[in-house]
N, C-alpha and C positions, 0 to 999 in steps of 0.2 A: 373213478374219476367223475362218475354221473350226479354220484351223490354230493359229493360238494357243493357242483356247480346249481345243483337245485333248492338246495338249503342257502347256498347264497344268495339266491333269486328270489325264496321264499322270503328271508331276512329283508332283503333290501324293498320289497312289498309290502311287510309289514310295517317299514321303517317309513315310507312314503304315506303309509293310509296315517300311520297316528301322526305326523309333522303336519297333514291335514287334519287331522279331526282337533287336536291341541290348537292350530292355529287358526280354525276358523270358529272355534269356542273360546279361546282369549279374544279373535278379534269383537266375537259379540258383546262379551263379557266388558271391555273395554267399552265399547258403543254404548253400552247401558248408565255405563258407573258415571263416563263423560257427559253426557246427557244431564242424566241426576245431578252434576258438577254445575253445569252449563248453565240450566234453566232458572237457575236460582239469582243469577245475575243478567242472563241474557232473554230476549225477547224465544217465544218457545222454536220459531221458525230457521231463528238464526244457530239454536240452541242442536237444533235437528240434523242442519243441514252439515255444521261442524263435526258432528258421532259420526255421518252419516261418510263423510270425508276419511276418518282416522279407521274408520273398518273397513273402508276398502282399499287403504294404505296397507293397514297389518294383512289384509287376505291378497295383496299382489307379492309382499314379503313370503307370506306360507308358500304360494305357489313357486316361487323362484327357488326357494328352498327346498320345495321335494323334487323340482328338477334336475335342481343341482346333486340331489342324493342319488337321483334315477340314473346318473352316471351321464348329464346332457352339459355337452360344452356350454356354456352361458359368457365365455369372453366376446365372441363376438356381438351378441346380443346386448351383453353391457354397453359396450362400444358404441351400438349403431343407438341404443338408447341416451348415453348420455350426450350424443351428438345431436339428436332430434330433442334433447331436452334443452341444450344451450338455445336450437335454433329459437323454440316457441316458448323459451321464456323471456331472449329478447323480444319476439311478437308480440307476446302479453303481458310487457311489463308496466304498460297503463293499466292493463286491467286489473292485473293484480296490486299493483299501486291503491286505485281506488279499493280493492277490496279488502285488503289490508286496514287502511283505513279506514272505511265502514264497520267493519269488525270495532275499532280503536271508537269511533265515535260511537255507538252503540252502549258497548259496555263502560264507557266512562259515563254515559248519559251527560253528554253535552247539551245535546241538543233532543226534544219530544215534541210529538206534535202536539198542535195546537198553541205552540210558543212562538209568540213576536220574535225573532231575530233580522241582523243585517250582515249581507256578506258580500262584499265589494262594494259597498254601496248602494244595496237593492236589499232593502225591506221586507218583508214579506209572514206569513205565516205557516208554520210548517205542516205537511200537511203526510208526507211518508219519507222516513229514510229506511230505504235498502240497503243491500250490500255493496251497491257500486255506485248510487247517486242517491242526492238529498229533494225532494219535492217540496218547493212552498209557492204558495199564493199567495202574489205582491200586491200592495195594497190599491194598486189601480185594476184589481179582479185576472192578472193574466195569471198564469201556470207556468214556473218554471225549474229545469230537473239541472240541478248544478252537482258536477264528477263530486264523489267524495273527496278526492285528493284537493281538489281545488278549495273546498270547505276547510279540510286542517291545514291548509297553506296561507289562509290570511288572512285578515282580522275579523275575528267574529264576535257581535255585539251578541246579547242573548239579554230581550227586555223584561221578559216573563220571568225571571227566575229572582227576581226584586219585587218584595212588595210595593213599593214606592218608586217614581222615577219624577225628575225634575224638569220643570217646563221653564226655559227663557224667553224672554220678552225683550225688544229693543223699542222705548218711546222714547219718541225725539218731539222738542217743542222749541218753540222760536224764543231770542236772546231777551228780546224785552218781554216774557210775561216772566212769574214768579217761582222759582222753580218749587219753592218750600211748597207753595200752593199746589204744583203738580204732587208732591209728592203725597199729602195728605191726600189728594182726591185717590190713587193710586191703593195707599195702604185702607181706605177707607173701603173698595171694589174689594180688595185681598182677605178681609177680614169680613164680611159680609156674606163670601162665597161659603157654599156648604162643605166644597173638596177640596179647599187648600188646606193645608198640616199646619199646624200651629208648630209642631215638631218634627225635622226642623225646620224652624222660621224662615219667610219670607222675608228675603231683600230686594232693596230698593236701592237705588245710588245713582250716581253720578258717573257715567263710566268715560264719555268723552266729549267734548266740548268740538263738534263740529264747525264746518264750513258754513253751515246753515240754520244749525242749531244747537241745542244742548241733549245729548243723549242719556236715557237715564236706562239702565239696564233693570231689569225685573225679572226673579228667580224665585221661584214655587216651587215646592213639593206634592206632588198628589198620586193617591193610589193609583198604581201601574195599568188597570183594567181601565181606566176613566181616563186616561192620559188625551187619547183624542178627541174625547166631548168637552173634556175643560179645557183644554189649548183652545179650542171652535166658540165657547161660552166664554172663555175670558177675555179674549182680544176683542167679542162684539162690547161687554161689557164696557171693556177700558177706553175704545173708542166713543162710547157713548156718555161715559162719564165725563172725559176730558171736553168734548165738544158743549157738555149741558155747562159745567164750570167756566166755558168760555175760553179754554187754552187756546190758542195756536197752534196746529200743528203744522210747521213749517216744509216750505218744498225747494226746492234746489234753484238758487237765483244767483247770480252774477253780476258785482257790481262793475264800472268801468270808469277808471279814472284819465284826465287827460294831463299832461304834463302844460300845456298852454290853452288859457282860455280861448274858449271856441267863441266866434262869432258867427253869429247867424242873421242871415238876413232876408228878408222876406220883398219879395218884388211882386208889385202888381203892373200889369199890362194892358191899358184900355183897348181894349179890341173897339173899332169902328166902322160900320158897314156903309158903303155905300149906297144911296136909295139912286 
């Protein structure tokens, strides 16, 4: 009776060491190969910390698994595990939210640093994305770390990733000068300049006929790097041209009519002192 029960103990020892030693040489083996997969699309950090994740997934399976051979109840411990996992993965369901999508932004390469984007409304240059928030510097110098998730949730411009991008212009000039004449002085600034595209061409037009004046809209093309020195160079330009040609640039006046002529009348009063 001795013998059995020793040989079964022996077996079920050996059966434990190799379910460890097979499962924490797949789990590396794994970590490697994932890795090598990884790096070739992902940043090396992100690359790391993903292997670094799935080996110690496959070595918490190894260990559950020679316990379970060791002849150790594990219902309960399932239990009390998947009850503390519901609990903290509604706790961290922002974080892994954003980290999920960090992951998503990353390997799609949306967004890199040192690229002009806008994301809600805020400008800025980017400057680090992590796994759980985006870093840029706005263009008024502050520092700001916006959630990943909030990045893939809503509209995100991305001005770097164009070699070109398009500058508007709104000049407005007063009803009586000419507008032909505005517009030649206009295209003559546009075609002078060293960084407007001839391709594609600069528009000129007539876009609305205001309360105060005639608005003429103006649409450039210019390399995406140069976008803020020629927006800054072209409006002192255009302002200076229009003024040396003598335009008008009109301002906001209100005329007021009356339904019955007014009469006015003017009273003088001799004041008389007495000596």
């Amino acid at each position: 009776m001795i013998l059995p029960l020793d040989l079964g103990s022996t077996v079920r020892a050996l059966s434990i060491i190799a379910i460890l030693c097979v499962g924490f040489i797949l789990a590396y083996l794994v970590r490697k190969a994932l890795f090598k997969a990884l790096i070739r699309v992902l940043p090396q950090s992100l690359a790391k910390n993903i292997a670094k994740v799935c080996f110690y997934i496959l070595t918490a399976l190894t260990l559950l698994i020679a316990l379970g051979t060791a002849g150790i109840d594990l219902t309960a411990l399932a239990l009390a595990g998947g009850f503390a996992g519901i609990v903290v993965g509604f706790a961290l369901q922002p974080l892994l939210s954003n980290l999920f999508t960090g992951i998503y932004i990353i390997s799609e390469k949306a967004l890199n640093p040192g690229e002009l984007i806008e994301v809600n409304g805020i400008q800025g240059y980017v400057l680090e994305i992590s796994l759980m928030s985006t870093k840029i510097r706005s263009l008024d110098g502050a520092i700001l770390r916006i959630p990943n998730n909030e990045v893939f949730n809503s509209i995100l411009r991305n001005f770097s990733q164009t070699p070109v991008r398009r500058i508007e212009f709104l000049v407005s000039i007063a009803y009586r000068e000419d507008a032909e004449k505005a517009y030649n002085v206009i295209k003559h600034v546009l075609e002078q300049h060293p960084y407007v595209l001839i391709e594609p061409p600069p528009e000129v037009f007539v876009s609305k006929l205001d309360s105060s004046g005639v608005n003429i809209t103006v649409r450039v093309w210019v390399p995406t790097e140069l976008w803020y020195d020629v927006t800054m160079d072209l409006l002192w330009k255009l302002k200076k041209a229009i003024s040396e040609a003598g335009i008008e640039i009109p301002f906001t006046q209100i005329d007021v009519w009356f339904r019955t002529p007014l009469k006015i009348e003017k009273s003088c009063q001799n004041l008389t002192s007495e000596t």
